[in-house]
MDTraj code that builds the backbone (N, CA, C; nanometers):
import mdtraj as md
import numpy as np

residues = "UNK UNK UNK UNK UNK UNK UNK UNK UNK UNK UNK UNK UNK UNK UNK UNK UNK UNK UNK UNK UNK UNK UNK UNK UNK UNK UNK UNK UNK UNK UNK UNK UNK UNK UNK UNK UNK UNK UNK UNK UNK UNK UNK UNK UNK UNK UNK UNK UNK UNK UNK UNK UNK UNK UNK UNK UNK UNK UNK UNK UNK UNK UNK UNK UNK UNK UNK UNK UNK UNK UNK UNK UNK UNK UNK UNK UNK UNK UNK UNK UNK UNK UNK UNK UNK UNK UNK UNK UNK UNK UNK UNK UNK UNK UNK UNK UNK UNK UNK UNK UNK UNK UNK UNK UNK UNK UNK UNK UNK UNK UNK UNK UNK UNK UNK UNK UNK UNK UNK UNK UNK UNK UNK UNK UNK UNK UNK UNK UNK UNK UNK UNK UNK UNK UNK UNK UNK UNK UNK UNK UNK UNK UNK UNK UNK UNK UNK UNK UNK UNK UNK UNK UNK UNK UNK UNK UNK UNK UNK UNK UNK UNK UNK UNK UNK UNK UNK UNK UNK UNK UNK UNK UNK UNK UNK UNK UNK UNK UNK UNK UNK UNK UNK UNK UNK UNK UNK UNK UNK UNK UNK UNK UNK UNK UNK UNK UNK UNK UNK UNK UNK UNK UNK UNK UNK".split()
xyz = np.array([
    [0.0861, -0.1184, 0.0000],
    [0.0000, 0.0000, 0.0000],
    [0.0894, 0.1230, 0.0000],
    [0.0588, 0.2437, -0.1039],
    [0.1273, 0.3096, -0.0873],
    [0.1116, 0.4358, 0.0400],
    [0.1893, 0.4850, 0.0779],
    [0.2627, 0.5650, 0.1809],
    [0.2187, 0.7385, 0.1721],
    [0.0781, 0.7873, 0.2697],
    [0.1030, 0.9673, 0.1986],
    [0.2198, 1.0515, 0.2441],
    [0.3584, 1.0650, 0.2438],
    [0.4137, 1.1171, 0.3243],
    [0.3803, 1.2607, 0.3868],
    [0.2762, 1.3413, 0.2826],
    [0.2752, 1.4251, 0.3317],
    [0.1560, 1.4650, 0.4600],
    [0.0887, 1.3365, 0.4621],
    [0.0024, 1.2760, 0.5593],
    [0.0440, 1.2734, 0.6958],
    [0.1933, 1.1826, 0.6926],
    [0.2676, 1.1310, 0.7878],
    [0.3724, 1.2194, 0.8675],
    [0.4022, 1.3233, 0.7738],
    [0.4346, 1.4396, 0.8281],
    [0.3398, 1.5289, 0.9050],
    [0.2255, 1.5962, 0.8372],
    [0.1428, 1.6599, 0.9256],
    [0.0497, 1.5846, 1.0637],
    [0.0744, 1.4709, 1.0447],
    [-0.0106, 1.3901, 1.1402],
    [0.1309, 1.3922, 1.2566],
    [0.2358, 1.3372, 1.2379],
    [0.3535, 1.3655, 1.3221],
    [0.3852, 1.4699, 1.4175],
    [0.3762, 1.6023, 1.2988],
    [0.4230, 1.7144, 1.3861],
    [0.3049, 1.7622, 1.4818],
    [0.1539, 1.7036, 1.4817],
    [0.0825, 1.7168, 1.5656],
    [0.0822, 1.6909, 1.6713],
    [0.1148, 1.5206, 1.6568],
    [0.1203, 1.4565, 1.7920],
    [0.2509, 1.5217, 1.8877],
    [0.3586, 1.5804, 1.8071],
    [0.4889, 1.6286, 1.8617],
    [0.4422, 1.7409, 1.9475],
    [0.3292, 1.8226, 1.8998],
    [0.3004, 1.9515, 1.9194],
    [0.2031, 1.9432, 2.0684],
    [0.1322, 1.8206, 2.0615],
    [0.0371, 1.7974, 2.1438],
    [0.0929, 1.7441, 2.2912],
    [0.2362, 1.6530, 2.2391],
    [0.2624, 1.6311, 2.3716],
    [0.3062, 1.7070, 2.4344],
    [0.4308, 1.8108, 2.3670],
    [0.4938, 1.9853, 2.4854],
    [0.3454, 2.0221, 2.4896],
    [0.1973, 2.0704, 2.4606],
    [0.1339, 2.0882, 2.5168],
    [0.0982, 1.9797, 2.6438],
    [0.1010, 1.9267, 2.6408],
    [0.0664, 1.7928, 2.7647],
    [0.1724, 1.8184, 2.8804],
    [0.2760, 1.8395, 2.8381],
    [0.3819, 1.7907, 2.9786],
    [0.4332, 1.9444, 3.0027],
    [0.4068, 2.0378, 2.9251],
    [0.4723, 2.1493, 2.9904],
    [0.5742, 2.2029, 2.9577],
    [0.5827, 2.3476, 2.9657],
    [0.7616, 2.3684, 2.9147],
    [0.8529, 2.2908, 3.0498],
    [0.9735, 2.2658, 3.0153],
    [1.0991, 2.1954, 3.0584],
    [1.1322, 2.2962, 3.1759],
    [1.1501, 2.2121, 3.3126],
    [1.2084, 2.3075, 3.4245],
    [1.3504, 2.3641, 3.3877],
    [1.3675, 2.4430, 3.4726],
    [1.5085, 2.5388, 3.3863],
    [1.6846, 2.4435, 3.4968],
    [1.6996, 2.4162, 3.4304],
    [1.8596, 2.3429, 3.4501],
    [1.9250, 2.4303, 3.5021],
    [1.9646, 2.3433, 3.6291],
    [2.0621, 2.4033, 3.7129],
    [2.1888, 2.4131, 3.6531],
    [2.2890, 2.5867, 3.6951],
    [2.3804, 2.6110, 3.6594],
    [2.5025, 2.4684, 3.7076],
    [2.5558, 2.4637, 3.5728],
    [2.7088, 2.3878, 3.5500],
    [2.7691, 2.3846, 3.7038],
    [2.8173, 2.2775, 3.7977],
    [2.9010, 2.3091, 3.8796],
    [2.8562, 2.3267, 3.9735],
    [2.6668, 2.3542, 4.0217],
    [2.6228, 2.3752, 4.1549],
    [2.5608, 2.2698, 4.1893],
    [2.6406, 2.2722, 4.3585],
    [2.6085, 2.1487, 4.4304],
    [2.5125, 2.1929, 4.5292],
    [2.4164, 2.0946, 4.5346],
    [2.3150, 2.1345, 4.6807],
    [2.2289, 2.2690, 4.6568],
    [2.1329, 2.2504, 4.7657],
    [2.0652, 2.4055, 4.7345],
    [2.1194, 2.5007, 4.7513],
    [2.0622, 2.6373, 4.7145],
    [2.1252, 2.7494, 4.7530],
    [2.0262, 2.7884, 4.7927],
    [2.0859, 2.9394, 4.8855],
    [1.9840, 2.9993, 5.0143],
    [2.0490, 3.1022, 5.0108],
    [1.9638, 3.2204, 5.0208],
    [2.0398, 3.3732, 5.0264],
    [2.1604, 3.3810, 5.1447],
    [2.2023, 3.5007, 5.1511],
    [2.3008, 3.5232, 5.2126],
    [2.2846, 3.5684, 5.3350],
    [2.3404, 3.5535, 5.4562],
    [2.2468, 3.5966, 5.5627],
    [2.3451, 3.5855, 5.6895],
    [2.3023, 3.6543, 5.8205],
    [2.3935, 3.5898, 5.9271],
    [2.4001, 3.4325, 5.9479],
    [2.4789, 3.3681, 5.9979],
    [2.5530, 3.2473, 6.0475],
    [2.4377, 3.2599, 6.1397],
    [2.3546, 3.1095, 6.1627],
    [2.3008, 3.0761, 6.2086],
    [2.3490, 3.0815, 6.3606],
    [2.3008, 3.0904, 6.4714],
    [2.3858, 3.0587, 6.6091],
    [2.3698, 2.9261, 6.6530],
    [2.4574, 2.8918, 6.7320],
    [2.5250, 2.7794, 6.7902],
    [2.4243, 2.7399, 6.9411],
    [2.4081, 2.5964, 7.0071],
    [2.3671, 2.5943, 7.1391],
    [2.4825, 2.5764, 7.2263],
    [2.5328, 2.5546, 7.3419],
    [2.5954, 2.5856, 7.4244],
    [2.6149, 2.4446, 7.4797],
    [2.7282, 2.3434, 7.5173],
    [2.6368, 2.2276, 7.5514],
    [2.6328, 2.1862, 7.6724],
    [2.5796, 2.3255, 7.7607],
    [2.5219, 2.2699, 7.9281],
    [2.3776, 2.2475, 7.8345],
    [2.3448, 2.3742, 7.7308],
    [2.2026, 2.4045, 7.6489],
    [2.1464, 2.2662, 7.6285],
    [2.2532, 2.1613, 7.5345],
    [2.1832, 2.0440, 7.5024],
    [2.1990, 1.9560, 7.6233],
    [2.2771, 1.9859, 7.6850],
    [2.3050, 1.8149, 7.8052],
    [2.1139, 1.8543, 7.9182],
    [2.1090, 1.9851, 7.9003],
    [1.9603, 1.9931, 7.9320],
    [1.8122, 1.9368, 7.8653],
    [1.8227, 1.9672, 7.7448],
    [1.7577, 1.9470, 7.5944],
    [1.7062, 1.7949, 7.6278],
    [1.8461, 1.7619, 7.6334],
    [1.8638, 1.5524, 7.6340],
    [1.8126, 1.5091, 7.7184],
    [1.8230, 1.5551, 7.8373],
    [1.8061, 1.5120, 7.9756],
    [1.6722, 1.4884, 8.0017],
    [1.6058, 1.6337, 7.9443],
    [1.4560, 1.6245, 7.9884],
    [1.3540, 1.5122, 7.8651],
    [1.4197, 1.5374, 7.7282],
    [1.3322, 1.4515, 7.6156],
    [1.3674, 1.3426, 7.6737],
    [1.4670, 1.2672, 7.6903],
    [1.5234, 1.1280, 7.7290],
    [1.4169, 1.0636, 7.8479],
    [1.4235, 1.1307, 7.9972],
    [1.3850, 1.1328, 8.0848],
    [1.4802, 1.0805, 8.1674],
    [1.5839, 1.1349, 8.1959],
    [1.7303, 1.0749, 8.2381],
    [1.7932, 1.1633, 8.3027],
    [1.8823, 1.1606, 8.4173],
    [1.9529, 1.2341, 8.4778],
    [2.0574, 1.3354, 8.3818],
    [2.1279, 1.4602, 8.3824],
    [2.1923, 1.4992, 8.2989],
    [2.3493, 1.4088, 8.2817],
    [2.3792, 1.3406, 8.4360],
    [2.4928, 1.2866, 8.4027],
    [2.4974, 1.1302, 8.3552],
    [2.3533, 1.0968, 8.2914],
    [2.4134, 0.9957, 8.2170],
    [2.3929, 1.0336, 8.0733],
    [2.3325, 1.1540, 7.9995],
    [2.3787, 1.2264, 7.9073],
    [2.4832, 1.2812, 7.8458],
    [2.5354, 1.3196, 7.9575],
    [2.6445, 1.4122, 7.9579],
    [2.7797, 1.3981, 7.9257],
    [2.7962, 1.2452, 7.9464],
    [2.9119, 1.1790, 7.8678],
    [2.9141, 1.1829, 7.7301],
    [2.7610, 1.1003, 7.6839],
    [2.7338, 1.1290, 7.5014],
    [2.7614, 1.2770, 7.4476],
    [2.7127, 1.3448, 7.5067],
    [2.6605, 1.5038, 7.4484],
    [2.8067, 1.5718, 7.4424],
    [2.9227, 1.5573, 7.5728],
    [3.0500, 1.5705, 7.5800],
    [3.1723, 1.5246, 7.4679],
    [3.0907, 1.3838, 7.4519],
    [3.1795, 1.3065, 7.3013],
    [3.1331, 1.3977, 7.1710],
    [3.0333, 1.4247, 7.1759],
    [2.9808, 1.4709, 7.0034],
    [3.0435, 1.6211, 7.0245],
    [3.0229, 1.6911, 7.1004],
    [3.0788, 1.8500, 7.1154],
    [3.2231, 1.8477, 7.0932],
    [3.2814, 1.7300, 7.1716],
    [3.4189, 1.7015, 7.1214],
    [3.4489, 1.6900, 7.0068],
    [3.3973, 1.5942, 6.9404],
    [3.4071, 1.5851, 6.7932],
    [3.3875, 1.6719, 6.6772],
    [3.2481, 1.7577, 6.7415],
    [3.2033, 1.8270, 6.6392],
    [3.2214, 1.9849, 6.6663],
    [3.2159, 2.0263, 6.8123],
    [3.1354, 2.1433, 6.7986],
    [3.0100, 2.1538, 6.8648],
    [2.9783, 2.2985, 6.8432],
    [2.8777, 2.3366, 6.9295],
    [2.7359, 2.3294, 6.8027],
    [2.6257, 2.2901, 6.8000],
    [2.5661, 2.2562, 6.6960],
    [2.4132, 2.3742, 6.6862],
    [2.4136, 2.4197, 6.5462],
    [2.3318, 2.5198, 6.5253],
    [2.1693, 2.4418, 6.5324],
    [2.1220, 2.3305, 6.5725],
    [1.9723, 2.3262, 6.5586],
    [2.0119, 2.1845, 6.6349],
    [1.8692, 2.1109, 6.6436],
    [1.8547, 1.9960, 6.6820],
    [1.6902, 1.9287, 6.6945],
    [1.7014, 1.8211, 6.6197],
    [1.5628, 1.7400, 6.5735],
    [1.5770, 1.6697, 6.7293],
    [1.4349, 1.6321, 6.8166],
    [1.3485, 1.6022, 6.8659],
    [1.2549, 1.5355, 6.8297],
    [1.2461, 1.3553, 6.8418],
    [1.1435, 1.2908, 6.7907],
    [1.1250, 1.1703, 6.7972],
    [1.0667, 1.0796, 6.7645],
    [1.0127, 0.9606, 6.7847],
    [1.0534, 0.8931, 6.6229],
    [1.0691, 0.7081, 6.6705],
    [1.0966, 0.6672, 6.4869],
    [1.0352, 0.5310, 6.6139],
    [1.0808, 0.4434, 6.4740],
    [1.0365, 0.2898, 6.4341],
    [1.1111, 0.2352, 6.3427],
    [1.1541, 0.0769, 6.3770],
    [1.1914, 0.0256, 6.2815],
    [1.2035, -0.1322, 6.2942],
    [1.2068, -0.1565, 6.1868],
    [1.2036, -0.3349, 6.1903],
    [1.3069, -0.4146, 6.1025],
    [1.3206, -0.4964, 6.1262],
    [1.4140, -0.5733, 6.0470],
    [1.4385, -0.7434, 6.0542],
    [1.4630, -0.7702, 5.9307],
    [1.4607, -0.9510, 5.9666],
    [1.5938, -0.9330, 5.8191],
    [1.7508, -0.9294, 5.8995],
    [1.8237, -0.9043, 5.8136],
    [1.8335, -0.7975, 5.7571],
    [1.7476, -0.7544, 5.6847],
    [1.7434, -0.6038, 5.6316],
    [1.6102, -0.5387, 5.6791],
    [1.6564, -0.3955, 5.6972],
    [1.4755, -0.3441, 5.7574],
    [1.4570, -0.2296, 5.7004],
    [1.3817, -0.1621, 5.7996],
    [1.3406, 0.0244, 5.7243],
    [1.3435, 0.0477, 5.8448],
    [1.3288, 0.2221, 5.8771],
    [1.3158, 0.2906, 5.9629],
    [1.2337, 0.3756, 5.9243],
    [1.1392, 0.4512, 5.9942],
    [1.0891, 0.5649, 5.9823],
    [1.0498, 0.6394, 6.1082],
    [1.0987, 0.7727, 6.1077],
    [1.0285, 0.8713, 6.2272],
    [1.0322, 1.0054, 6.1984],
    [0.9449, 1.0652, 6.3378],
    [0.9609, 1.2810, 6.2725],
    [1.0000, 1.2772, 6.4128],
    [0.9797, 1.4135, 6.3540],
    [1.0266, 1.5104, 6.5051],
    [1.0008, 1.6771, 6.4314],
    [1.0591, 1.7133, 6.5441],
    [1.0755, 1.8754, 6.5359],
    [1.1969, 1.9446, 6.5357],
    [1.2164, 2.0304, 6.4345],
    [1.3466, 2.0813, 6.3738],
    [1.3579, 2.2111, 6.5301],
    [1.5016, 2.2180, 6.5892],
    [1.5185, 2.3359, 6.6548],
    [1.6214, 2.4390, 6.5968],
    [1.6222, 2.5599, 6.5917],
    [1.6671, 2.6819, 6.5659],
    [1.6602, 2.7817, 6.6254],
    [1.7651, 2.8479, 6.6896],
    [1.7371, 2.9643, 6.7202],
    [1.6951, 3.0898, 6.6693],
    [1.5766, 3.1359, 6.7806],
    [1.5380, 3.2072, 6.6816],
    [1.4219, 3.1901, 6.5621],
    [1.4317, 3.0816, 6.5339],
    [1.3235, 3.0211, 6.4574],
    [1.1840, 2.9528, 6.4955],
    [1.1246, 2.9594, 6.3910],
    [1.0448, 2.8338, 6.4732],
    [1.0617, 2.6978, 6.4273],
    [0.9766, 2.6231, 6.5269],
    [1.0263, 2.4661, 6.5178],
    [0.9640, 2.4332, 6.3717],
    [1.0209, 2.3329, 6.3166],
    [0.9217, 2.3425, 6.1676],
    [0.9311, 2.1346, 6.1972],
    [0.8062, 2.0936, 6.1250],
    [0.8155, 1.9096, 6.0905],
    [0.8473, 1.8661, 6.0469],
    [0.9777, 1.7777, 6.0991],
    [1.0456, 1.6712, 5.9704],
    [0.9851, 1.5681, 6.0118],
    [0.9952, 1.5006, 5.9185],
    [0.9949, 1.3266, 5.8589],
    [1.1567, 1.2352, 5.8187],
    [1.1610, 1.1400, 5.8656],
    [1.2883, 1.0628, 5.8255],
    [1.2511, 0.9257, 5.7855],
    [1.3079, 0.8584, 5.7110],
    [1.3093, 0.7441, 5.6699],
    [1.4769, 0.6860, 5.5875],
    [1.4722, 0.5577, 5.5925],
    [1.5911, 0.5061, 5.5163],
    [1.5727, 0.3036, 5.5469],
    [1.6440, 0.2944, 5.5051],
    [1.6528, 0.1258, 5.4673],
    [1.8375, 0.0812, 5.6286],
    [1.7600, -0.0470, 5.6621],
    [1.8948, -0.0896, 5.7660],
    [1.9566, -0.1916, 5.7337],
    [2.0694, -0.2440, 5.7564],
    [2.1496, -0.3393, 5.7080],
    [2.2129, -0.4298, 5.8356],
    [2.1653, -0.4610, 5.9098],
    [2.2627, -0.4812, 6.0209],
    [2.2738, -0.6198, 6.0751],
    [2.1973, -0.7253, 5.9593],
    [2.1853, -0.8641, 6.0113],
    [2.1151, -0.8664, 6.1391],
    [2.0549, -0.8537, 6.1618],
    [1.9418, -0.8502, 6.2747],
    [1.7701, -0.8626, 6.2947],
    [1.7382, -0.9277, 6.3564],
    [1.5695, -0.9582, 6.3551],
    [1.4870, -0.8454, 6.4787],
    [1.3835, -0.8291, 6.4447],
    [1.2994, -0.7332, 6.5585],
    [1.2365, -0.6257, 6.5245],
    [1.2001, -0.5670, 6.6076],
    [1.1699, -0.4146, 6.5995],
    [1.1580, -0.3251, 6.7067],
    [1.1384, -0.2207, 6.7038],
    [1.1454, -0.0998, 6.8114],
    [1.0984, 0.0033, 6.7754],
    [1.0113, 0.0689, 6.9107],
    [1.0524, 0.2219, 6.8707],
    [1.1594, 0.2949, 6.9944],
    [1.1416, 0.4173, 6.9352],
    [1.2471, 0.4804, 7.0167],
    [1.2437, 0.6356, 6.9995],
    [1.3208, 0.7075, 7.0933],
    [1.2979, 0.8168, 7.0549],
    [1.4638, 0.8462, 7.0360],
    [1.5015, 0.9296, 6.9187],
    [1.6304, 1.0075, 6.9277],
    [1.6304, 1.1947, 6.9140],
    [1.6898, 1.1980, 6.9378],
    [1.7777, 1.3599, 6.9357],
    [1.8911, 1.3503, 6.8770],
    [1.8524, 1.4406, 6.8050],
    [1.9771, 1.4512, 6.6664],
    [2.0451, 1.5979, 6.6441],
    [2.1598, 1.6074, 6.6683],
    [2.2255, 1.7520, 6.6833],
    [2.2751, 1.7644, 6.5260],
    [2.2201, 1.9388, 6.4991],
    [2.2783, 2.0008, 6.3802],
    [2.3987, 2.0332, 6.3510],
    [2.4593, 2.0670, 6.3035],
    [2.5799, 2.0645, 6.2599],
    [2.6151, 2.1592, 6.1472],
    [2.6677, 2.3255, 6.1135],
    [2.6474, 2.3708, 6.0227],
    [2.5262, 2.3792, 5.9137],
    [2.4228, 2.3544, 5.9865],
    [2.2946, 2.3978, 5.9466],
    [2.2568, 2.5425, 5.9351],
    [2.2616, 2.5735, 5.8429],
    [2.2556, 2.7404, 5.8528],
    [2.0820, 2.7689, 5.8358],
    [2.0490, 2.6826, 5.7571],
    [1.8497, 2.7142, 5.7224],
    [1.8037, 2.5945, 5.7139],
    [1.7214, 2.5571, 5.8246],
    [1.6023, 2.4855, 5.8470],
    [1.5682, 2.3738, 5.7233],
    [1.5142, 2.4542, 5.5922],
    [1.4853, 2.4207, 5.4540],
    [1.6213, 2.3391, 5.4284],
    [1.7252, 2.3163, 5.4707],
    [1.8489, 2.2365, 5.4090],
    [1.8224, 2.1423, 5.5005],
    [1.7674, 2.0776, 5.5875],
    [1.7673, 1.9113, 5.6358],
    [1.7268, 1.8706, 5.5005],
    [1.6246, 1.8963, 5.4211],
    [1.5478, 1.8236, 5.3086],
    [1.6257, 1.7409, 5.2350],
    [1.7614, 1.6873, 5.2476],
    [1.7866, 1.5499, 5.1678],
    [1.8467, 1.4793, 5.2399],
    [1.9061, 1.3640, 5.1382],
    [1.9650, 1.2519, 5.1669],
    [2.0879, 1.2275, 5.3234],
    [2.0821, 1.1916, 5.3912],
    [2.2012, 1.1612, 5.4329],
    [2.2199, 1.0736, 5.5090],
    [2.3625, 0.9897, 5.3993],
    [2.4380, 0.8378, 5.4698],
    [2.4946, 0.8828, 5.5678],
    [2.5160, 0.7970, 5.6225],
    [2.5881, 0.7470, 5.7614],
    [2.7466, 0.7259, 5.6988],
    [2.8171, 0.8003, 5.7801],
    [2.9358, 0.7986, 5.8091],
    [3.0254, 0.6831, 5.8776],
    [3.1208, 0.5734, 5.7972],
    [3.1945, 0.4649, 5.8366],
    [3.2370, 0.4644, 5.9539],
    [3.2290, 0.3982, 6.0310],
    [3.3068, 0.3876, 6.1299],
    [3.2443, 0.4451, 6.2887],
    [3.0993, 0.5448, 6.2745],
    [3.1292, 0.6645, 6.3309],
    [2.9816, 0.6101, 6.4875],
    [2.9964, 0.4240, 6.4858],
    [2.9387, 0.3911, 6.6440],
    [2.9983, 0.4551, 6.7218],
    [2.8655, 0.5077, 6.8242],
    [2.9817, 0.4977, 6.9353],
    [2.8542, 0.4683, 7.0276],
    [2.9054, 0.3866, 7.1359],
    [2.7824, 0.3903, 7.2565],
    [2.8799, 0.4392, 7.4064],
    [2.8285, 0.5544, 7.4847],
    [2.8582, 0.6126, 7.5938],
    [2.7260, 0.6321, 7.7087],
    [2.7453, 0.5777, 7.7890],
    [2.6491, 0.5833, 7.9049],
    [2.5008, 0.4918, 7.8827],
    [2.5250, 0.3889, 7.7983],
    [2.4042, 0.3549, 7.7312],
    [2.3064, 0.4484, 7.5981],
    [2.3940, 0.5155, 7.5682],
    [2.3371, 0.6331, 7.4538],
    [2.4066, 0.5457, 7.3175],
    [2.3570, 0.5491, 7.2162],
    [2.4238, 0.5522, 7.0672],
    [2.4323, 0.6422, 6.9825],
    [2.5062, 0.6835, 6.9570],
    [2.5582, 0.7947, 6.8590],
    [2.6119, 0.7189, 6.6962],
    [2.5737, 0.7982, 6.6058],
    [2.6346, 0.7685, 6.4602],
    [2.6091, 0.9020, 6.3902],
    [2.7207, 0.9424, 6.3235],
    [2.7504, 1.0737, 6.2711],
    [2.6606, 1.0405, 6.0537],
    [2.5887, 1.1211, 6.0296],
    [2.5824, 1.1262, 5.9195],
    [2.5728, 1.2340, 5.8601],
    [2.6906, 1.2797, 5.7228],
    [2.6883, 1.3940, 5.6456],
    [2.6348, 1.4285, 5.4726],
    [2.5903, 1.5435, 5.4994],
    [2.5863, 1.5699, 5.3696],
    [2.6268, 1.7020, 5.3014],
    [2.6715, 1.7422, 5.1940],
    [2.6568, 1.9025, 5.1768],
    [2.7346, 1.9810, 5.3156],
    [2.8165, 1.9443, 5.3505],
    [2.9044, 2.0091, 5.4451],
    [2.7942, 1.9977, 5.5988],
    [2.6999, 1.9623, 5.6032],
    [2.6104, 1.9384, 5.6992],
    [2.6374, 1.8237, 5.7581],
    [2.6045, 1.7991, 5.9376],
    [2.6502, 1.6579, 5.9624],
    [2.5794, 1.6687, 6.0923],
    [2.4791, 1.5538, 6.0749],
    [2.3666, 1.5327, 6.2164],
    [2.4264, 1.4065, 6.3056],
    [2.4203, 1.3931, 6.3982],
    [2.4550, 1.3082, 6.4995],
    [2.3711, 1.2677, 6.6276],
    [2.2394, 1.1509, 6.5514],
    [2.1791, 1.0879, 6.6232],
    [2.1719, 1.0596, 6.7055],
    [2.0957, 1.0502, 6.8550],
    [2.1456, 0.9716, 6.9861],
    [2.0356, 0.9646, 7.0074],
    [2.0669, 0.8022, 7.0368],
    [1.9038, 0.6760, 7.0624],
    [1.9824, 0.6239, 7.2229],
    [1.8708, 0.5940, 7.2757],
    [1.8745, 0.5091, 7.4127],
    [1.8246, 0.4339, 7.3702],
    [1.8521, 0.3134, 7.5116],
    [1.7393, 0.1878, 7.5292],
    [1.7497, 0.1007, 7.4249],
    [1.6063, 0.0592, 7.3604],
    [1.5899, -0.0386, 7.2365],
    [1.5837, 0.0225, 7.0757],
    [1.6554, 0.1729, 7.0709],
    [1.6613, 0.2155, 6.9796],
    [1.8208, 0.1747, 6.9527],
    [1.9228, 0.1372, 7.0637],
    [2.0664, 0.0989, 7.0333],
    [2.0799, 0.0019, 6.8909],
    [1.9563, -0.1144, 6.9005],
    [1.9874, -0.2324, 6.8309],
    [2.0130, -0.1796, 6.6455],
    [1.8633, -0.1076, 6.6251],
    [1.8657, -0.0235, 6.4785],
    [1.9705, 0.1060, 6.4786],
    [2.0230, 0.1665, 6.5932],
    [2.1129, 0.2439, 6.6303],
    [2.2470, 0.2075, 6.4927],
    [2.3054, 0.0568, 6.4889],
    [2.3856, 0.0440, 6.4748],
    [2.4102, 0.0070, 6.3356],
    [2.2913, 0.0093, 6.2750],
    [2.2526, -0.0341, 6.1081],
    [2.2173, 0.0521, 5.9973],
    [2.2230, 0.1540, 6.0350],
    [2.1684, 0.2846, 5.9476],
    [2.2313, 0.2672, 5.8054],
    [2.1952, 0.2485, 5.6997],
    [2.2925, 0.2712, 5.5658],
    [2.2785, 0.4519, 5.5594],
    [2.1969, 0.5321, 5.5780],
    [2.0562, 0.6254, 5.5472],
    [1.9743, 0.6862, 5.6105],
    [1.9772, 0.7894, 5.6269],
    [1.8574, 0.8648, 5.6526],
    [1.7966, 0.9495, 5.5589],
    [1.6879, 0.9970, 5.5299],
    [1.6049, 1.0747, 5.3982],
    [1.5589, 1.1543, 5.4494],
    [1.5205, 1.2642, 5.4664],
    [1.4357, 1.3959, 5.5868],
    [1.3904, 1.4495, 5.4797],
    [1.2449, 1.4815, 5.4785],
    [1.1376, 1.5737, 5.3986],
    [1.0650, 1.5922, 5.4717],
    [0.9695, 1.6831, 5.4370],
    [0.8678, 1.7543, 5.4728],
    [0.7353, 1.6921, 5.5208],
    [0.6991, 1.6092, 5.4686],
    [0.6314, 1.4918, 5.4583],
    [0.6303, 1.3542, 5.4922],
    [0.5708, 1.2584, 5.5701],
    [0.6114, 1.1501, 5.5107],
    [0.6019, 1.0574, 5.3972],
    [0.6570, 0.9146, 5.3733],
    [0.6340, 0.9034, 5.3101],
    [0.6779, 0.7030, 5.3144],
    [0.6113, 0.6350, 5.2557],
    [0.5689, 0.4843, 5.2863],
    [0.7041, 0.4429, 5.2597],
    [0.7748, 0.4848, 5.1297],
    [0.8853, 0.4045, 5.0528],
    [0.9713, 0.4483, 5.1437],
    [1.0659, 0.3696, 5.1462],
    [1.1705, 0.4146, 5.2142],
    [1.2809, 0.4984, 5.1192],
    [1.3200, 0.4603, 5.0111],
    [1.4189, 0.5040, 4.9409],
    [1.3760, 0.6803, 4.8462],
])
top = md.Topology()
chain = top.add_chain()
for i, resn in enumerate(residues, 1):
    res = top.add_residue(resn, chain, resSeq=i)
    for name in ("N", "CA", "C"):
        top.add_atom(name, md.element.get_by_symbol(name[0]), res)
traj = md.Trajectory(xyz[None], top)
């Protein structure tokens, strides 16, 4: 059968025409070379003090300050004095491999508290589940709006002091440092991941 090309052309450039009507003009591409979000320019966020957090801990935990105070002493050591700190509750399960998910409340000075969500996938050869509550210190957090991505867990970076667990994870020059008590130690020690948005959300990845 023969072929109208000039059929097959105008019938073509329709459907071409119909789908950029359908999906929209194209979001605009980030400049060559930029990493992470950007955020206007502004004062340096301020720092807490850490009698500030060995208080913070003490009371969310429900624990004397001096069995805090060893953990909170190690991470200040390590890190610094930390510009914010999440407050919150998670869950997680695992049979070999698991998920986690929990929120809390973002702290800032100065600011207000705003709602995160966390989730990520665990690796730690282990069966069970838990919940738990952790406190998680900021770290060069300058704006609130920058928890919103990804961040792995840092090699190496167990530590358990006073019955507390600590594990350091960075991203984007940012670096939070978890601390679980109790039956949050066990998933404490398996993290590949954490994900923080605005929202939650079922998937883990």
């Amino acid at each position: 059968m023969a072929i109208d090309r000039r059929h097959l052309l105008l019938t073509g450039t329709g459907a071409v025409l119909a789908g950029c009507a359908s999906t929209g003009p194209a979001p605009p591409m980030a400049p060559v070379g930029q990493v992470g979000p950007q955020y206007p320019a502004g004062p340096r966020a301020e720092t807490y003090q850490q009698d500030e957090i060995v208080h913070n801990v003490s009371n969310f935990f429900g624990v004397t300050s001096e069995t805090v105070g060893g953990a909170v002493e190690h991470v200040f050591r390590d890190q610094g004095q930390p510009t914010g700190y999440i407050a919150g509750e998670e869950g997680s399960g695992a049979i070999i491999f698991g998920l986690r998910y929990g929120k809390g409340l973002l702290y800032m000075k100065h600011r207000p508290p705003i709602r995160v969500y966390w989730r990520g996938p665990t690796a730690g050869f282990d069966f069970g589940g838990n919940a738990s509550r952790v406190f998680t210190l900021c770290y060069n957090l300058q704006y609130p709006e920058a928890i919103f991505q990804r961040f792995p867990g840092v090699e190496g970076s167990i530590y358990f002091v006073a019955g507390i667990g600590v594990n350091y994870q960075s991203a984007n020059d940012i670096v939070l440092a978890p601390m679980r008590t109790g039956l949050g130690l066990r998933a404490g020690a398996s993290v590949g991941y954490l994900a923080y948005s605005r929202t939650g959300h079922i998937e883990p990845f």
